[in-house]
C-alpha positions in Angstrom: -17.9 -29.7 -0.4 -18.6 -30.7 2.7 -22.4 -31.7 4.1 -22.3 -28.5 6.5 -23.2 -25.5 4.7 -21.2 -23.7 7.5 -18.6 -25.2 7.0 -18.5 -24.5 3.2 -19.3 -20.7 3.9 -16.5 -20.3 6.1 -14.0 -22.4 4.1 -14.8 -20.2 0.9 -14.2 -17.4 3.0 -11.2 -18.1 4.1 -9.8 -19.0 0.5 -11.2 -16.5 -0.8 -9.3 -13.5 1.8 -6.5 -16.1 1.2 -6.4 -15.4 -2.8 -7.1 -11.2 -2.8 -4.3 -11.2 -0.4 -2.0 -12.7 -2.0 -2.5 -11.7 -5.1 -3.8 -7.9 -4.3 -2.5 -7.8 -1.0 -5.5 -6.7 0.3 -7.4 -7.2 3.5 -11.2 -7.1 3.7 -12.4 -6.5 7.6 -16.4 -5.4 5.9 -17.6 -9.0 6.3 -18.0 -9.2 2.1 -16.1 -12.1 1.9 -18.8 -14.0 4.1 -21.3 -12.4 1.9 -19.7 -13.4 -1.1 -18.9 -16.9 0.1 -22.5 -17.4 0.8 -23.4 -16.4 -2.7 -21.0 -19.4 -4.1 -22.5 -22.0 -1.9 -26.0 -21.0 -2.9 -25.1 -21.1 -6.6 -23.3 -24.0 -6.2 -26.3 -25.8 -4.5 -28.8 -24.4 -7.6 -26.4 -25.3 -10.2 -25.6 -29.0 -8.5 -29.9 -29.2 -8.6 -29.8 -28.0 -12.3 -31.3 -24.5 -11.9 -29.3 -22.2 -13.6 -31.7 -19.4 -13.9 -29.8 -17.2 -11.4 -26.5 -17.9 -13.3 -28.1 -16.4 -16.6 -29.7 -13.8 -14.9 -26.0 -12.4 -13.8 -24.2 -13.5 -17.1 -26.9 -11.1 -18.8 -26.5 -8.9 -16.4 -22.8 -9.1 -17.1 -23.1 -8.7 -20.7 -25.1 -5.7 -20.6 -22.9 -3.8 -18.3 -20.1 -4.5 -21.1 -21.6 -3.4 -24.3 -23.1 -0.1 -22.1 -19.3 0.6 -20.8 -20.1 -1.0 -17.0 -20.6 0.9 -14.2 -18.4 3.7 -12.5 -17.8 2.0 -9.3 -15.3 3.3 -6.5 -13.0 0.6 -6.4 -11.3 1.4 -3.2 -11.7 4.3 -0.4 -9.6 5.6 2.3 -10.6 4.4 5.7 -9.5 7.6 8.4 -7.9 5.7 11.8 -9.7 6.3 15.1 -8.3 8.5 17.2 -9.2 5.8 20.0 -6.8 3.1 18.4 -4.0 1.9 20.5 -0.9 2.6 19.9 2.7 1.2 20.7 3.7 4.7 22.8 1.7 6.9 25.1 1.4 10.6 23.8 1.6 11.6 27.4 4.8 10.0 28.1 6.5 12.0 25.1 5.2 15.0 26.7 6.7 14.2 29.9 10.8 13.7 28.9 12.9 16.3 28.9 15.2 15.1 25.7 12.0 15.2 23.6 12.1 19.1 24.2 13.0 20.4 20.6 12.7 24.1 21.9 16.4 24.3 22.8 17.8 23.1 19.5 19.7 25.4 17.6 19.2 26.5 14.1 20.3 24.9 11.2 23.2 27.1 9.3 23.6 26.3 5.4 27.4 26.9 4.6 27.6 27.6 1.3 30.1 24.8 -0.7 33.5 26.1 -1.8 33.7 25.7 -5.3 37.1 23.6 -6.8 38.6 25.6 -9.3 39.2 23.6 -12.7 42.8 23.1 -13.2 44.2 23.4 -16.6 47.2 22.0 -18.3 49.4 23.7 -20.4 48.4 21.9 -23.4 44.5 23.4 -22.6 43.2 20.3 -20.9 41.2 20.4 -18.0 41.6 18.0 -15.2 38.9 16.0 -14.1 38.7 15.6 -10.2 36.5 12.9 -9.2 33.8 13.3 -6.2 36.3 11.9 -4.1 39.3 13.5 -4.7 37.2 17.0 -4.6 37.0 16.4 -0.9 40.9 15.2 -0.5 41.5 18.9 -2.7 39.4 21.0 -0.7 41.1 20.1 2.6 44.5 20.7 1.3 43.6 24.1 0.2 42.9 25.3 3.7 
């Protein structure tokens, strides 16, 4: 790594995002990649010095959390959009055209389907009409 500590922290950042992403597809826009970045370069500084109290501290940490069953943690939350957001079309425009008016539209009418009749031959078989012969029959019926 680099003698800039910046430029370590942003770098781990960056590769980090880069890694959920594409492996989670997930974006993070909290700022806890920076955080987390940070918290590499640190223990990487301590570790490269030989202190490696930190590192123990969170592997028994770790190992506690696994033989007590870990902690219940929301692992992701629904974020609700702000009404402020821009948006690719103007709410006011739609109000404004005519053709957007769905008061005059009529009502839907379900026909009810005419239902083919099964032909039989006179040996007792019935005929199988496929889907789209069924359509081809029911137009020469009328």
């Amino acid at each position: 790594m680099a003698e800039t500590p910046d430029a370590d922290v942003e770098y781990l950042e960056e590769f980090l995002a880069r890694a959920v992403n594409d492996n989670f597809d997930v974006h993070f826009d909290d700022g806890s990649t920076t955080e987390v970045a940070s918290r590499i370069r640190g223990l990487r500084k301590m570790t490269l010095e030989g202190d490696f109290k930190l590192v123990d501290d969170m592997y028994a940490k770790w190992q506690e959390k696994q033989a007590t069953g870990g902690e219940k943690k929301i692992l992701a939350k629904q974020v609700e959009g702000n009404e402020d957001e821009d948006t690719d079309w103007d709410s006011e425009d739609m109000e404004d055209e005519d053709d957007a008016n769905m008061e005059d539209a009529p009502q839907l009418v379900k026909t009810p389907k005419e239902r083919i009749m099964p032909k039989v031959d006179e040996e007792g078989f019935t005929e199988i009409i496929g889907k789209k012969r069924r359509g081809e029959l029911a137009i020469e019926d009328h």
